[in-house]
C-alpha positions as CSV (number, residue, x, y, z in Angstrom):
1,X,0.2,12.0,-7.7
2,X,-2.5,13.6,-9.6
3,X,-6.0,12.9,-7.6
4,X,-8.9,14.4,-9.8
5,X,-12.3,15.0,-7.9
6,X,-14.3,12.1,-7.4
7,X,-10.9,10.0,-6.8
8,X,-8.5,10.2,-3.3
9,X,-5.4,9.1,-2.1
10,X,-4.5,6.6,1.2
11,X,-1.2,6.9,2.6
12,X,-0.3,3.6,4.7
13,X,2.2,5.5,7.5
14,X,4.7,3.2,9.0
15,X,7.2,3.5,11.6
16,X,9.6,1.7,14.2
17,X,12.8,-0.5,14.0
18,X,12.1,-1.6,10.3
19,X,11.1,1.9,8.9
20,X,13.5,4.1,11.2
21,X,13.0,7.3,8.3
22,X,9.3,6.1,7.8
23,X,7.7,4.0,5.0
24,X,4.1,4.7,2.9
25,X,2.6,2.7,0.7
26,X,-0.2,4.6,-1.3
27,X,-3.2,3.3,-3.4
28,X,-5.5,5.8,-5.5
29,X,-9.0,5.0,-4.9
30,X,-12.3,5.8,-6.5
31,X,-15.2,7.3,-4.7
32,X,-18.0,7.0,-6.5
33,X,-19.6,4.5,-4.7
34,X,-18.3,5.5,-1.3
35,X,-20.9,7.8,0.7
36,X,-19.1,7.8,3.8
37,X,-17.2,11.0,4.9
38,X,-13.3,11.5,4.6
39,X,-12.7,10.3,8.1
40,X,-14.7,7.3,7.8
41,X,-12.5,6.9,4.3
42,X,-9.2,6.8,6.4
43,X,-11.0,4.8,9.0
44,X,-11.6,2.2,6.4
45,X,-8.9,1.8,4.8
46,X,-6.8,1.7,8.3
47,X,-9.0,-1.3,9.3
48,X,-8.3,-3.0,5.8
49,X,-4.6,-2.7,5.9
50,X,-4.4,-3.8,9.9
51,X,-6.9,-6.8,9.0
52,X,-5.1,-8.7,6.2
53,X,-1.6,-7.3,4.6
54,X,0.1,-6.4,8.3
55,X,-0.4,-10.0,9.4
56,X,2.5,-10.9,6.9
57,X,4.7,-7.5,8.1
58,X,7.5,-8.2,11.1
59,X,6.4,-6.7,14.3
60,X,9.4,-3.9,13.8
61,X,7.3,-1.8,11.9
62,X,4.2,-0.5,13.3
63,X,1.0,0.9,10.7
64,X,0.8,4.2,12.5
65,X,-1.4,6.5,10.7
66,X,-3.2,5.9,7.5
67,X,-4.4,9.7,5.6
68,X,-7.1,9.2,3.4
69,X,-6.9,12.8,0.8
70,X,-9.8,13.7,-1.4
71,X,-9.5,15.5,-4.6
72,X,-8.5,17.5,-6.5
73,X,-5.0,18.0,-4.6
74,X,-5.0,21.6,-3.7
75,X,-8.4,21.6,-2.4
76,X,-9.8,18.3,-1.2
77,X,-10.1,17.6,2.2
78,X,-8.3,14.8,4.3
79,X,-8.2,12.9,7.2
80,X,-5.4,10.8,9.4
81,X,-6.4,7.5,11.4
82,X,-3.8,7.2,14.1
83,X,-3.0,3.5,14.9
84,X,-0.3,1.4,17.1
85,X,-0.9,-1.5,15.2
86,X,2.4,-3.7,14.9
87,X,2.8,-6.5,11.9
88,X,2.0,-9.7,12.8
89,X,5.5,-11.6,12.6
90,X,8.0,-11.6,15.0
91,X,11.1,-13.1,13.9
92,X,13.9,-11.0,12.6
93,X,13.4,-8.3,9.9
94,X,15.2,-8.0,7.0
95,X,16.8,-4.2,6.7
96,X,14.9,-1.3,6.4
97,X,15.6,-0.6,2.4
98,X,14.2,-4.3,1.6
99,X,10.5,-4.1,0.7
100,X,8.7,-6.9,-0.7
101,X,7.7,-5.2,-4.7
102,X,4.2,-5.3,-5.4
103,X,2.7,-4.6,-8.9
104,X,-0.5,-2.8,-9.6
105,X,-2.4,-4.7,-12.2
106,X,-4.9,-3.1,-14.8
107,X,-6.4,-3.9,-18.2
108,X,-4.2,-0.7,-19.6
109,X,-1.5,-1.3,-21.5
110,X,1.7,0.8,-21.8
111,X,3.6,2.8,-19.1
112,X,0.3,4.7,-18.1
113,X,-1.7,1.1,-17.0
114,X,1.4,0.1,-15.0
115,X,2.1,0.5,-10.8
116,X,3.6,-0.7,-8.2
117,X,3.9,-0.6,-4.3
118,X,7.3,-1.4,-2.0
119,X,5.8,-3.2,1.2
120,X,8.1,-2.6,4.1
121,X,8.7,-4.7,7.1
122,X,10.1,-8.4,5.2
123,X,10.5,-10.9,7.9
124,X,13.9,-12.3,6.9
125,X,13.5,-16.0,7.9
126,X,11.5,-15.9,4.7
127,X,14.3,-14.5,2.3
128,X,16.6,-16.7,1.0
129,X,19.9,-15.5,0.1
130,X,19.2,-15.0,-3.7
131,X,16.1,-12.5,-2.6
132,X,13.7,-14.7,-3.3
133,X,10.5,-15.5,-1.4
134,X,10.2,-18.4,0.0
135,X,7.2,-20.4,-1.2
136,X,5.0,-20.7,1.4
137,X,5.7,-16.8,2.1
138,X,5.2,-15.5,-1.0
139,X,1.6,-17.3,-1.1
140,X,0.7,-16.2,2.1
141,X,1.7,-12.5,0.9
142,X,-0.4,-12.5,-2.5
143,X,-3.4,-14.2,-0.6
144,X,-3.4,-11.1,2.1
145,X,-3.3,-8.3,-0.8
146,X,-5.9,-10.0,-2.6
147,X,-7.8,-10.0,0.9
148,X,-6.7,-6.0,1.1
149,X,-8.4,-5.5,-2.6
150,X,-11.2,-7.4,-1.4
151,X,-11.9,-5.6,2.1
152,X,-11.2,-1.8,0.5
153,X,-13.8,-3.0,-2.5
154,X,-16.7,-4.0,0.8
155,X,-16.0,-0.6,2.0
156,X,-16.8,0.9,-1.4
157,X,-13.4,2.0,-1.8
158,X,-12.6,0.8,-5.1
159,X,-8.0,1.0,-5.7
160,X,-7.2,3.1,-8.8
161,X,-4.0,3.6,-9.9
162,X,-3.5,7.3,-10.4
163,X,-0.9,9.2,-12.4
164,X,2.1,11.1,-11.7
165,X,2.3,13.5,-14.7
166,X,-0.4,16.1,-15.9
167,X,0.2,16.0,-19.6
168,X,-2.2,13.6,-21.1
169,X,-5.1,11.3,-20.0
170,X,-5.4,11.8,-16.0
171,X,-8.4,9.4,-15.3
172,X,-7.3,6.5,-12.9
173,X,-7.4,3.2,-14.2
174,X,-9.1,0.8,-12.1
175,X,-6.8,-1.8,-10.3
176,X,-8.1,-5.3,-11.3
177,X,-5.4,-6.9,-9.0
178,X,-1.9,-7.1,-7.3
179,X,0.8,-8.9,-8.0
180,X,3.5,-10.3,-5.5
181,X,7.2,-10.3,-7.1
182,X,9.3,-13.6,-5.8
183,X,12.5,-11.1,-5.5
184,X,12.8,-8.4,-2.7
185,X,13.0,-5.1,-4.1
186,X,15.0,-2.0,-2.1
187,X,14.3,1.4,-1.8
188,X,17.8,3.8,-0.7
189,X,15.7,6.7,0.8
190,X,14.3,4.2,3.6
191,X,17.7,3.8,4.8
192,X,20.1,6.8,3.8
193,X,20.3,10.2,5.4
C-alpha cells in the first residue's frame, strides 16, 4: 500500500490455532488530527481492535501485535504493540482460510473508492452450511466494526482506505463505514504452505 505523509498504516497481527501462518487485517488511517506519537498510534489502535471487533473472534486466534507505520513508506517511522489478547468466543472455529469479508465503504465511486478486509477467527457455530451468517451473528459483527470505526475516530485516528498502485490519484479516501458480508469469504495463503 501506498501511505503518503500525513497518512499511516495499522497492521492487526494475529496468531494461534485459527491463524497457524498468521493473519492481518490492515486499515489506512489519517493523521491529521492525531498529535500523539507513533507508539501511542499503535497503542490506540491495539486498544480499539481488543475493545470491540475481537469480542466476536473465537478464542483460537490471539490479536498479538498491532504495528502502526507512518508515511511515506520508505521513510516513516513505526511502532509494534505487543498483545496476548485472545477473541472472545470459545466454541469451535471454523478453518483457518474462512474469514468473515468485510467491505470498506466511501463516497468514491469506481474501483479506486472500493476495499475490503478478511476478518479471521469465524466461530463456526455461527456458519451455517451455505456460508452464511447466522442472523444474530452477523448483527453482532457489523455492530462491533461500527464500534471499531467509532473508537479509532475518539482516538483521532480517522480509517482511510489507501491505494495499492502509484499511477494516478494516491490521496486516501476517507472510510465512511464498514460493511459485514452475510457469506464467509476464504483466503488460500492462510492455510497453504
Amino acid at each position: 500500500m501506498i501511505i503518503p505523509s500525513g497518512y499511516a498504516q495499522v497492521n492487526w497481527i494475529f496468531t494461534g490455532n485459527s491463524a497457524p501462518r498468521g493473519a492481518e487485517v490492515t486499515m489506512g488511517i489519517d493523521l491529521a488530527s492525531f498529535s500523539g506519537t507513533t507508539q501511542d498510534g499503535a497503542d490506540l489502535a491495539s486498544a480499539a481492535w481488543a475493545a470491540t471487533v475481537l469480542a466476536d473472534q473465537t478464542s483460537s486466534v490471539t490479536l498479538s501485535r498491532t504495528r502502526f507505520k507512518r508515511g511515506p513508506n520508505v521513510s516513516g517511522a513505526f511502532a509494534e504493540k505487543a498483545t496476548t489478547s485472545a477473541g472472545g468466543i470459545g466454541s469451535s472455529a471454523m478453518p483457518p482460510q474462512v474469514s468473515l469479508l468485510i467491505t470498506k465503504v466511501t463516497a468514491t465511486g469506481g474501483r479506486s473508492g472500493r476495499g475490503r478486509s478478511f476478518m479471521p477467527g469465524v466461530t463456526e457455530v455461527d456458519i451455517g452450511p451455505n456460508g452464511e451468517l447466522g442472523t444474530a451473528y452477523l448483527a453482532d459483527v457489523q455492530d462491533k466494526w461500527d464500534d471499531l470505526k467509532t473508537a479509532l475516530e475518539a482516538a483521532d485516528l480517522f480509517p482511510v482506505l489507501l491505494h495499492a498502485d502509484n499511477t494516478g490519484d494516491v490521496t486516501p479516501h476517507p472510510i465512511t463505514g464498514f460493511q459485514v458480508q452475510a457469506l464467509v469469504a476464504t483466503q488460500r495463503r492462510r492455510l497453504r504452505g
